[in-house]
DRENPA-3360 file (N, C-alpha, C; in nm, 2 decimals, always signed):
BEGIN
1 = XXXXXXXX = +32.60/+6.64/+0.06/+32.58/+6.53/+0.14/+32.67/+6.42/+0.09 ~ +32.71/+6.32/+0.16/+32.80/+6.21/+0.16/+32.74/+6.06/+0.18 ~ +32.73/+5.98/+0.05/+32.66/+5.87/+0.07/+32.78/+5.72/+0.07 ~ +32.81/+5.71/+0.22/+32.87/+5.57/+0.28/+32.80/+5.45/+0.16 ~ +32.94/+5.38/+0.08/+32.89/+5.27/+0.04/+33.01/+5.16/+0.09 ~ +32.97/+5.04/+0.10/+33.04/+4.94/+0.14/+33.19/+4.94/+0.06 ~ +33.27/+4.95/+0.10/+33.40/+4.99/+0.00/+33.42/+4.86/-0.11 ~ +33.38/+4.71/-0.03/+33.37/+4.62/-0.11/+33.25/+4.60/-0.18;
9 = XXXXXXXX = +33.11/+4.59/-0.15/+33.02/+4.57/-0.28/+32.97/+4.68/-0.31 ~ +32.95/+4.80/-0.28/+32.94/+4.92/-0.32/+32.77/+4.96/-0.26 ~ +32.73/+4.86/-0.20/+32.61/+4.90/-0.17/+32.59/+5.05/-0.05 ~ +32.49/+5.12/-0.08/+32.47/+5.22/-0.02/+32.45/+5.21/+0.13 ~ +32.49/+5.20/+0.21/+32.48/+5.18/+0.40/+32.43/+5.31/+0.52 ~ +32.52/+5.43/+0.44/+32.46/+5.55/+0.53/+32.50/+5.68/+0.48 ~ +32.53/+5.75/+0.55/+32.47/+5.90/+0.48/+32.54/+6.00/+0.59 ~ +32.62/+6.12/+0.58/+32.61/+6.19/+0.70/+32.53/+6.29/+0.76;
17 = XXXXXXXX = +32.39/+6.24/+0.67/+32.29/+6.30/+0.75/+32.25/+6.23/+0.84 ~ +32.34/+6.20/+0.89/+32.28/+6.13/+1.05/+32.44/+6.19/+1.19 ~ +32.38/+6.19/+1.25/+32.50/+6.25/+1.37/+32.58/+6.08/+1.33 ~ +32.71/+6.14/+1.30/+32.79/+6.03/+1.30/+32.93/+6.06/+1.41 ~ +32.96/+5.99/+1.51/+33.09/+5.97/+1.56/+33.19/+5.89/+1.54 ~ +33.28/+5.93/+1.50/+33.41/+5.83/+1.50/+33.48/+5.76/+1.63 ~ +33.47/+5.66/+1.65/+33.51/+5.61/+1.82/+33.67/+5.51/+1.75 ~ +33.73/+5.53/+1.85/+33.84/+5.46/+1.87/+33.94/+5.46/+1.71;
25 = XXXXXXXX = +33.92/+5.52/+1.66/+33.97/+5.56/+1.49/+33.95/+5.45/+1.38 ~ +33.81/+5.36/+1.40/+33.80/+5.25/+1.37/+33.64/+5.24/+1.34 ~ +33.54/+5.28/+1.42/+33.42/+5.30/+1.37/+33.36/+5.42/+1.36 ~ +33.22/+5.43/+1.28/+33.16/+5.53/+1.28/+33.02/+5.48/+1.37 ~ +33.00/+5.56/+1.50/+32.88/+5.52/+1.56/+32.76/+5.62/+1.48 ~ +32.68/+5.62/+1.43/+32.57/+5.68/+1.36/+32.41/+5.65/+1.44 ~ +32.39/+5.77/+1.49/+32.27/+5.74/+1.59/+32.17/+5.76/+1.46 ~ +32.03/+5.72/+1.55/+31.94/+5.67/+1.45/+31.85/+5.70/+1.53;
33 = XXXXXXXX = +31.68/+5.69/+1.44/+31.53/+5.68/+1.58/+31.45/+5.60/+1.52 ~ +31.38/+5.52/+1.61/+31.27/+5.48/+1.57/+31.14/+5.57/+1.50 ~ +31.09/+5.49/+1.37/+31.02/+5.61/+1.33/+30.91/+5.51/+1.34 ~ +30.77/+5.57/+1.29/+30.62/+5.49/+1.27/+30.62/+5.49/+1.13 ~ +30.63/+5.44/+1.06/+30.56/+5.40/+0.91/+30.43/+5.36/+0.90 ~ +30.31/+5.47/+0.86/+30.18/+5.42/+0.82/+30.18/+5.34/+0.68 ~ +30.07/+5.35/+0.64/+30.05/+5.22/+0.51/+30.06/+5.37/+0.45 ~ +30.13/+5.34/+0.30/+30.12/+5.46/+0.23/+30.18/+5.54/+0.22;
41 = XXXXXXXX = +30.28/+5.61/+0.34/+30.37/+5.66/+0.36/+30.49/+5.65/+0.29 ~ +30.56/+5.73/+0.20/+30.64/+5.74/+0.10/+30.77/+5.82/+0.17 ~ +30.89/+5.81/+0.14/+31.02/+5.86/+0.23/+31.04/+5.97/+0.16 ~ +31.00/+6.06/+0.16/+31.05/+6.20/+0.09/+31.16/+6.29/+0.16 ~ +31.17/+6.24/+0.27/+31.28/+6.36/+0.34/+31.21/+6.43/+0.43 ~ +31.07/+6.49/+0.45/+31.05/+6.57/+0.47/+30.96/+6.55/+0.62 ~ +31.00/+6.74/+0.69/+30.92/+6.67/+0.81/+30.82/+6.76/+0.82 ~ +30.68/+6.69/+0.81/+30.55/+6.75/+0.81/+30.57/+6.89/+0.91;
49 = XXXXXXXX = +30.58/+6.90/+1.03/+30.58/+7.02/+1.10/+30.66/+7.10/+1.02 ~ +30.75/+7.10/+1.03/+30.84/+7.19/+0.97/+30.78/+7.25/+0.83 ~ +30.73/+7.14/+0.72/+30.62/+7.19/+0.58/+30.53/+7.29/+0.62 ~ +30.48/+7.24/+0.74/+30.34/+7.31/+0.77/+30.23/+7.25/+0.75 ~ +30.30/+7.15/+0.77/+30.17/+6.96/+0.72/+30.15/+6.95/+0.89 ~ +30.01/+6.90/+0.88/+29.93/+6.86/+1.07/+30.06/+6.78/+1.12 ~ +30.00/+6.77/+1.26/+30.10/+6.68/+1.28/+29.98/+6.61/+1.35 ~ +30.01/+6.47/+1.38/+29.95/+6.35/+1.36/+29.95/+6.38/+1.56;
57 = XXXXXXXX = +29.85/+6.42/+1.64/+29.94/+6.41/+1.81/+29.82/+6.30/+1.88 ~ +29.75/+6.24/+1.79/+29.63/+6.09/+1.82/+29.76/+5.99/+1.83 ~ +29.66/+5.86/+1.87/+29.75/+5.75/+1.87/+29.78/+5.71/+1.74 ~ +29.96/+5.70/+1.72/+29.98/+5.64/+1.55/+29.95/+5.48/+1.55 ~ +29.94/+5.45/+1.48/+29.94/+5.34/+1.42/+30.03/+5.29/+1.28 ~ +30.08/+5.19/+1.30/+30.17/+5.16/+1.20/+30.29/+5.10/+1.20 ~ +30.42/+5.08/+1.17/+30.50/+4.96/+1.19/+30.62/+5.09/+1.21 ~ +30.67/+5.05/+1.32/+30.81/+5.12/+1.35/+30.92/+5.05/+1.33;
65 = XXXXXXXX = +31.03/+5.11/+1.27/+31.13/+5.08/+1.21/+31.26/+5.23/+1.25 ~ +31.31/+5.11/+1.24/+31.45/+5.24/+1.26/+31.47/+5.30/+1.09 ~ +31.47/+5.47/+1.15/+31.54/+5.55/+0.98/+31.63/+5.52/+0.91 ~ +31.69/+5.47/+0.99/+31.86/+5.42/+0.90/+31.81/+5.27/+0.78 ~ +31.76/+5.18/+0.84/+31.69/+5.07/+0.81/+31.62/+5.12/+0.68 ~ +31.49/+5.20/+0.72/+31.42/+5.22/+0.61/+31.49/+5.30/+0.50 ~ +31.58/+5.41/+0.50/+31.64/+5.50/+0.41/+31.76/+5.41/+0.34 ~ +31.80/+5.32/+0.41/+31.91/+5.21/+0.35/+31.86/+5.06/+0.31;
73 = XXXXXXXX = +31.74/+5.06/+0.32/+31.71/+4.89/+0.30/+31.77/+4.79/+0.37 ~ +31.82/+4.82/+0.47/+31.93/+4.74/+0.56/+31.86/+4.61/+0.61 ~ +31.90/+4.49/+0.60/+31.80/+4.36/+0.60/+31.89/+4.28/+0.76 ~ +31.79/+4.30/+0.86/+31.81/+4.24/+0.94/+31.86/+4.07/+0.89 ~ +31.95/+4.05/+0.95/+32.01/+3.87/+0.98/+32.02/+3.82/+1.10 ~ +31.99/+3.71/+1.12/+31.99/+3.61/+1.23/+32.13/+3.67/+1.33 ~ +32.09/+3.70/+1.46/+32.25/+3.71/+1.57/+32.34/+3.62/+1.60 ~ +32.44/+3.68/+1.62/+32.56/+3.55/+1.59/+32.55/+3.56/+1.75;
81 = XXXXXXXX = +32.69/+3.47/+1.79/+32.73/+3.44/+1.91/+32.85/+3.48/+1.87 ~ +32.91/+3.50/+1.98/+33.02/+3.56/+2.01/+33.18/+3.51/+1.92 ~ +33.18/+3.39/+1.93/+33.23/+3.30/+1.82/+33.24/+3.28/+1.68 ~ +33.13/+3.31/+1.62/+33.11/+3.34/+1.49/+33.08/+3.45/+1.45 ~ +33.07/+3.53/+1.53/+33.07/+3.68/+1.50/+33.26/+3.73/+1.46 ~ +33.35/+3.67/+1.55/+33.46/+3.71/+1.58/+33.50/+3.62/+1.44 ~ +33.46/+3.51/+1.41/+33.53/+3.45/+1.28/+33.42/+3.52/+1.15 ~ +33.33/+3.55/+1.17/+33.26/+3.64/+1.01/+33.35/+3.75/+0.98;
89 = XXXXXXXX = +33.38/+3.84/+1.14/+33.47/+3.97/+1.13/+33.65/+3.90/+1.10 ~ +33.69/+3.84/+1.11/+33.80/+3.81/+1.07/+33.79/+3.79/+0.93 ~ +33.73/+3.72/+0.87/+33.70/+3.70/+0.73/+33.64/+3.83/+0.63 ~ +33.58/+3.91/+0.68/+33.57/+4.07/+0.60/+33.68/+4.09/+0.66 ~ +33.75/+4.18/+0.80/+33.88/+4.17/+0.73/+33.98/+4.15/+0.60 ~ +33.97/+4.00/+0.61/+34.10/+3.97/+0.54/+34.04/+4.05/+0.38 ~ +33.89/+4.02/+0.36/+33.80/+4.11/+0.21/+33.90/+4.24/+0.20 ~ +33.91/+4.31/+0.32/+33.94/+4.40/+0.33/+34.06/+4.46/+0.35;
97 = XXXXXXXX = +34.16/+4.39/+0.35/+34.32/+4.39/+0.32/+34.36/+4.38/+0.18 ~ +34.28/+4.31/+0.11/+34.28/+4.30/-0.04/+34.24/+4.42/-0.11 ~ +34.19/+4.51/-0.03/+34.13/+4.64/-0.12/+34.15/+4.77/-0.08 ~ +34.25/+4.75/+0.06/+34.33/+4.86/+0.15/+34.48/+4.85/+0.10 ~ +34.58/+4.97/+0.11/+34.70/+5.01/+0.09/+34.74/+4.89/+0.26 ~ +34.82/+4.79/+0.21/+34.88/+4.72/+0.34/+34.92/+4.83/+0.47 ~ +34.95/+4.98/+0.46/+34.95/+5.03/+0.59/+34.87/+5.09/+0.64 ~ +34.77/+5.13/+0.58/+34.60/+5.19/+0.59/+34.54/+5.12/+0.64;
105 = XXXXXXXX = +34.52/+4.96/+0.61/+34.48/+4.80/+0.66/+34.54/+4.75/+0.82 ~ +34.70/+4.78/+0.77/+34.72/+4.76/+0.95/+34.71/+4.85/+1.06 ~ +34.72/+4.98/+1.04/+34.70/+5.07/+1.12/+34.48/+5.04/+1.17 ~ +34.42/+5.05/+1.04/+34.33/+5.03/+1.09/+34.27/+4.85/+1.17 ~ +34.33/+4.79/+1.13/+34.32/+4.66/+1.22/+34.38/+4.67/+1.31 ~ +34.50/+4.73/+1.38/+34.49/+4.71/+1.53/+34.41/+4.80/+1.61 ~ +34.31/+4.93/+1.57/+34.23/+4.98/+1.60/+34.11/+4.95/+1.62 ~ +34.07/+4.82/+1.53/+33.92/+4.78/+1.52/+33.92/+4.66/+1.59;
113 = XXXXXXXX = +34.04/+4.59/+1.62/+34.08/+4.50/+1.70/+33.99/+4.50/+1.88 ~ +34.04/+4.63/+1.92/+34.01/+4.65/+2.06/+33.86/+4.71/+2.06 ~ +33.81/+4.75/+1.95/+33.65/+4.76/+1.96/+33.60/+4.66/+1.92 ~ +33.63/+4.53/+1.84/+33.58/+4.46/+1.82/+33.58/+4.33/+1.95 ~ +33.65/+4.37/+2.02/+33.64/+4.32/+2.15/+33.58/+4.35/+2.27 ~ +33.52/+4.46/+2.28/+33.39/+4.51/+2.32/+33.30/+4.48/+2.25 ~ +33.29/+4.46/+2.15/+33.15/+4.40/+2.08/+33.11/+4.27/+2.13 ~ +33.22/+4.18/+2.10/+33.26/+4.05/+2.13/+33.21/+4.03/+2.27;
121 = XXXXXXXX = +33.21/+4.10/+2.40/+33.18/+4.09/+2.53/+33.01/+4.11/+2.56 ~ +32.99/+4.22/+2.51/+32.81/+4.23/+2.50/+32.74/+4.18/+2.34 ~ +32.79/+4.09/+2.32/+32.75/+4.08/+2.17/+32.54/+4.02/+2.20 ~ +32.51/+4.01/+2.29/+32.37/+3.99/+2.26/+32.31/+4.07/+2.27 ~ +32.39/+4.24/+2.32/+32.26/+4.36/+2.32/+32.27/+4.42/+2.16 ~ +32.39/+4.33/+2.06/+32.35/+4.34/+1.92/+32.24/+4.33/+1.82 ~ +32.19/+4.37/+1.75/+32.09/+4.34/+1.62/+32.21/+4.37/+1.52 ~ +32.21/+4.27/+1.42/+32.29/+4.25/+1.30/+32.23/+4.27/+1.15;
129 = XXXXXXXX = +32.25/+4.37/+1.06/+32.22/+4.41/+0.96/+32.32/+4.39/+0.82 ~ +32.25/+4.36/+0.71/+32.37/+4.37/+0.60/+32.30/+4.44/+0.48 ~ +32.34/+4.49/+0.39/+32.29/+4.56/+0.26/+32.17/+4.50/+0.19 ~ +32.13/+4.57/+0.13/+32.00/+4.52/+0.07/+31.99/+4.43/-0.03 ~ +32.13/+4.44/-0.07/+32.15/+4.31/-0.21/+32.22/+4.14/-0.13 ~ +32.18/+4.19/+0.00/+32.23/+4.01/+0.09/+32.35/+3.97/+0.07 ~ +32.49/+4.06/+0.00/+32.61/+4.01/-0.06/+32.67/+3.95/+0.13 ~ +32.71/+3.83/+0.12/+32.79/+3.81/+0.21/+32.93/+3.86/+0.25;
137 = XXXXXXXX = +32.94/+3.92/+0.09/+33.10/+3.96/+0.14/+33.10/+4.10/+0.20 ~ +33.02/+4.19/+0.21/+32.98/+4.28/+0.24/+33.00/+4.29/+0.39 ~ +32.96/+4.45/+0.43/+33.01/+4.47/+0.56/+32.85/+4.38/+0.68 ~ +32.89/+4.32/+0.77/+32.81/+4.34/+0.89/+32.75/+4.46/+0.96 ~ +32.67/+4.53/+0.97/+32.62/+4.64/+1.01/+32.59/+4.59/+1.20 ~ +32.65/+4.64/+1.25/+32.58/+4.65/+1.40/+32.48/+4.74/+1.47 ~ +32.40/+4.69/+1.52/+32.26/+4.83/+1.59/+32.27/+4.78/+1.75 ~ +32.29/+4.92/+1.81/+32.28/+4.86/+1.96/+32.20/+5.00/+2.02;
145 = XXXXXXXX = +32.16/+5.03/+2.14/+32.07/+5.14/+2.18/+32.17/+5.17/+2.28 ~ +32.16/+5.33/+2.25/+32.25/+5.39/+2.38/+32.12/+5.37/+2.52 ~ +32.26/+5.42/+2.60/+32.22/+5.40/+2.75/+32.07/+5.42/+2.78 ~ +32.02/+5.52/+2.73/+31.90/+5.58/+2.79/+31.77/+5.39/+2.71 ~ +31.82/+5.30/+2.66/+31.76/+5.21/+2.61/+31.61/+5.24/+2.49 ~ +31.63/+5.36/+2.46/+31.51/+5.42/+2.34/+31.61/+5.45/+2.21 ~ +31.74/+5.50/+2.20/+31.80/+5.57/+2.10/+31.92/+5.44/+2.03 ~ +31.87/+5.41/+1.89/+31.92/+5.29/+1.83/+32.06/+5.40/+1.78;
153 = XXXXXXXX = +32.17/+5.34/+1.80/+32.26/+5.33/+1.71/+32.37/+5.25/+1.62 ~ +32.42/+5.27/+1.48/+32.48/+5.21/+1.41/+32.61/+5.20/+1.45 ~ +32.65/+5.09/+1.42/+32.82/+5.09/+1.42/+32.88/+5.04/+1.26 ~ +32.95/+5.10/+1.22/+33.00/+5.10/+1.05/+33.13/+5.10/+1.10 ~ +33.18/+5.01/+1.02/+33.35/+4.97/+1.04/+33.39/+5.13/+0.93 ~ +33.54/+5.23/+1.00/+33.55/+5.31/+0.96/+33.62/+5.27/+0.77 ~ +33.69/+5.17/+0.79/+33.75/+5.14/+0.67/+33.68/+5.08/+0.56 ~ +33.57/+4.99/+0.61/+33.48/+4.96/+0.55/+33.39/+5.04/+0.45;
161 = XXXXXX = +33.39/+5.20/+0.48/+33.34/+5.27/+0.38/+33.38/+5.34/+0.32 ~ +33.35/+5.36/+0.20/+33.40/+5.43/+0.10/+33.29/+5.60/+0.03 ~ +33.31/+5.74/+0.09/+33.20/+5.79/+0.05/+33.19/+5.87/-0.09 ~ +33.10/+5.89/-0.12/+33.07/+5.93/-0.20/+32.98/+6.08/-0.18 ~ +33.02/+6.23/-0.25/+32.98/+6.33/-0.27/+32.81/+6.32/-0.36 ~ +32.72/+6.36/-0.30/+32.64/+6.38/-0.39/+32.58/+6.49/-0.38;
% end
Protein backbone atom coordinates (compact mmCIF):
# COMPACT_ATOMS: atom_id res chain seq x y z
CA UNK A 1 0.00 0.00 0.00
CA UNK A 2 1.02 3.64 -0.71
CA UNK A 3 0.54 6.36 1.88
CA UNK A 4 0.01 10.09 0.05
CA UNK A 5 1.77 12.68 2.34
CA UNK A 6 1.60 16.38 1.72
CA UNK A 7 5.01 16.70 -0.20
CA UNK A 8 5.37 20.00 1.91
CA UNK A 9 4.54 19.21 5.62
CA UNK A 10 4.53 15.61 5.34
CA UNK A 11 1.34 15.03 6.84
CA UNK A 12 -0.47 11.82 5.86
CA UNK A 13 -3.69 12.78 3.37
CA UNK A 14 -4.51 9.42 1.53
CA UNK A 15 -3.81 6.08 0.65
CA UNK A 16 -4.33 4.05 -2.65
CA UNK A 17 -6.69 2.14 -0.97
CA UNK A 18 -9.21 4.16 -2.30
CA UNK A 19 -10.24 4.18 -6.16
CA UNK A 20 -8.03 6.99 -7.09
CA UNK A 21 -8.17 8.76 -10.67
CA UNK A 22 -5.82 11.01 -12.22
CA UNK A 23 -7.83 13.78 -14.20
CA UNK A 24 -6.27 16.27 -16.45
CA UNK A 25 -2.41 15.16 -15.26
CA UNK A 26 -2.83 17.42 -12.34
CA UNK A 27 -5.16 15.81 -9.74
CA UNK A 28 -5.93 12.72 -8.04
CA UNK A 29 -9.85 12.46 -7.77
CA UNK A 30 -10.13 9.75 -4.79
CA UNK A 31 -13.75 8.62 -4.23
CA UNK A 32 -14.80 8.05 -0.78
CA UNK A 33 -18.40 6.94 1.30
CA UNK A 34 -20.11 8.09 3.87
CA UNK A 35 -19.75 5.82 6.75
CA UNK A 36 -21.89 5.69 10.35
CA UNK A 37 -19.55 5.80 13.30
CA UNK A 38 -21.20 4.37 16.52
CA UNK A 39 -19.76 5.48 20.02
CA UNK A 40 -17.08 2.93 20.47
CA UNK A 41 -16.30 2.07 17.23
CA UNK A 42 -12.51 1.66 16.70
CA UNK A 43 -11.09 1.86 12.78
CA UNK A 44 -9.49 -1.52 12.29
CA UNK A 45 -9.85 -1.93 8.59
CA UNK A 46 -12.16 -4.48 8.78
CA UNK A 47 -15.48 -5.29 7.28
CA UNK A 48 -17.79 -7.16 9.72
CA UNK A 49 -19.58 -9.18 6.85
CA UNK A 50 -16.84 -10.20 5.28
CA UNK A 51 -15.28 -11.39 9.21
CA UNK A 52 -18.37 -13.06 9.63
CA UNK A 53 -19.35 -10.35 12.36
CA UNK A 54 -23.59 -9.61 12.22
CA UNK A 55 -24.32 -7.09 10.23
CA UNK A 56 -26.14 -4.32 11.86
CA UNK A 57 -29.59 -4.23 9.02
CA UNK A 58 -31.92 -2.16 12.14
CA UNK A 59 -31.78 1.55 12.05
CA UNK A 60 -28.02 2.77 12.77
CA UNK A 61 -27.49 5.30 14.80
CA UNK A 62 -24.48 7.31 15.08
CA UNK A 63 -22.49 10.17 13.38
CA UNK A 64 -21.63 9.81 9.70
CA UNK A 65 -18.47 10.92 8.36
CA UNK A 66 -16.76 10.44 5.25
CA UNK A 67 -13.86 7.40 5.38
CA UNK A 68 -11.29 9.43 3.98
CA UNK A 69 -11.92 12.07 6.88
CA UNK A 70 -12.00 9.63 9.55
CA UNK A 71 -8.87 7.33 8.32
CA UNK A 72 -6.87 10.74 7.71
CA UNK A 73 -8.05 13.16 10.44
CA UNK A 74 -8.68 15.62 7.74
CA UNK A 75 -10.18 18.80 9.65
CA UNK A 76 -12.79 20.47 7.78
CA UNK A 77 -12.15 24.58 7.34
CA UNK A 78 -14.42 27.38 6.68
CA UNK A 79 -15.28 27.67 2.46
CA UNK A 80 -13.61 30.17 0.62
CA UNK A 81 -15.20 32.12 -2.26
CA UNK A 82 -13.99 32.02 -5.35
CA UNK A 83 -11.39 34.85 -4.84
CA UNK A 84 -9.60 33.63 -2.03
CA UNK A 85 -9.69 30.33 -2.91
CA UNK A 86 -7.79 31.28 -6.32
CA UNK A 87 -5.17 33.46 -4.17
CA UNK A 88 -4.66 30.58 -1.15
CA UNK A 89 -4.05 28.21 -4.42
CA UNK A 90 -1.58 30.57 -5.91
CA UNK A 91 0.25 30.84 -2.78
CA UNK A 92 0.72 26.77 -2.20
CA UNK A 93 1.75 26.95 -5.56
CA UNK A 94 4.49 29.19 -5.25
CA UNK A 95 5.22 26.50 -1.53
CA UNK A 96 5.41 24.40 -4.22
CA UNK A 97 7.89 25.52 -6.89
CA UNK A 98 10.37 25.77 -4.01
CA UNK A 99 10.29 22.03 -3.62
CA UNK A 100 9.70 20.95 -7.36
CA UNK A 101 12.58 20.45 -10.12
CA UNK A 102 11.52 24.10 -12.12
CA UNK A 103 10.28 21.71 -15.15
CA UNK A 104 8.25 19.21 -13.06
CA UNK A 105 6.58 22.65 -11.37
CA UNK A 106 5.87 24.17 -14.83
CA UNK A 107 4.62 21.39 -16.72
CA UNK A 108 2.49 20.62 -13.73
CA UNK A 109 1.18 24.31 -13.33
CA UNK A 110 -0.09 24.74 -16.57
CA UNK A 111 -2.09 21.55 -15.96
CA UNK A 112 -3.58 22.39 -12.60
CA UNK A 113 -4.22 25.76 -14.06
CA UNK A 114 -7.29 24.68 -16.28
CA UNK A 115 -8.68 22.40 -13.33
CA UNK A 116 -8.29 24.86 -11.03
CA UNK A 117 -10.51 26.83 -13.08
CA UNK A 118 -13.32 24.58 -12.88
CA UNK A 119 -13.07 24.56 -9.39
CA UNK A 120 -12.98 28.30 -9.34
CA UNK A 121 -16.64 28.27 -11.38
CA UNK A 122 -18.58 25.75 -9.04
CA UNK A 123 -16.53 26.56 -6.07
CA UNK A 124 -19.70 26.35 -3.55
CA UNK A 125 -20.49 22.65 -4.35
CA UNK A 126 -16.95 22.55 -2.42
CA UNK A 127 -16.24 21.40 1.30
CA UNK A 128 -12.57 22.30 2.06
CA UNK A 129 -10.23 20.15 4.24
CA UNK A 130 -6.58 20.48 5.45
CA UNK A 131 -4.28 17.92 7.52
CA UNK A 132 -4.66 17.13 10.97
CA UNK A 133 -1.76 19.15 12.27
CA UNK A 134 -3.74 22.65 10.79
CA UNK A 135 -0.27 23.61 8.97
CA UNK A 136 -1.33 26.33 6.68
CA UNK A 137 1.27 25.79 4.34
CA UNK A 138 0.00 22.53 3.55
CA UNK A 139 -2.14 21.28 0.83
CA UNK A 140 -6.04 22.47 0.60
CA UNK A 141 -7.97 19.18 0.27
CA UNK A 142 -11.22 19.57 -1.81
CA UNK A 143 -14.56 17.18 -1.35
CA UNK A 144 -17.22 17.52 -3.84
CA UNK A 145 -20.04 14.51 -4.61
CA UNK A 146 -20.29 13.01 -7.87
CA UNK A 147 -23.32 13.35 -9.97
CA UNK A 148 -25.51 10.78 -8.56
CA UNK A 149 -25.28 13.60 -5.27
CA UNK A 150 -24.56 10.49 -2.45
CA UNK A 151 -20.79 9.57 -3.53
CA UNK A 152 -18.20 12.16 -1.83
CA UNK A 153 -15.09 12.60 -3.68
CA UNK A 154 -11.47 14.00 -2.97
CA UNK A 155 -9.51 16.14 -5.13
CA UNK A 156 -5.49 16.03 -4.18
CA UNK A 157 -3.33 18.27 -6.15
CA UNK A 158 -1.15 15.57 -8.20
CA UNK A 159 2.22 17.34 -7.30
CA UNK A 160 1.28 18.03 -4.10
CA UNK A 161 1.92 14.45 -2.97
CA UNK A 162 4.62 12.75 -2.20
CA UNK A 163 4.01 8.64 -1.64
CA UNK A 164 5.24 6.59 0.51
CA UNK A 165 5.54 2.39 0.29
CA UNK A 166 4.34 0.82 3.26
Amino acid sequence: MIIFEDRITGAELCSDAYDMTLVDDAVYEVDAQLITVKEGDVDIGANPSAEGGDEDFGEESGEQIINIVRSFNLQSIPAYDKKAYLSELKKYFKRLSGVLEAEEFNDFKSKATAYATKVAKNIKDYDFYIAEDLNPDGMIVLCNYREDGVTPYFVFWKAGLKGQKV
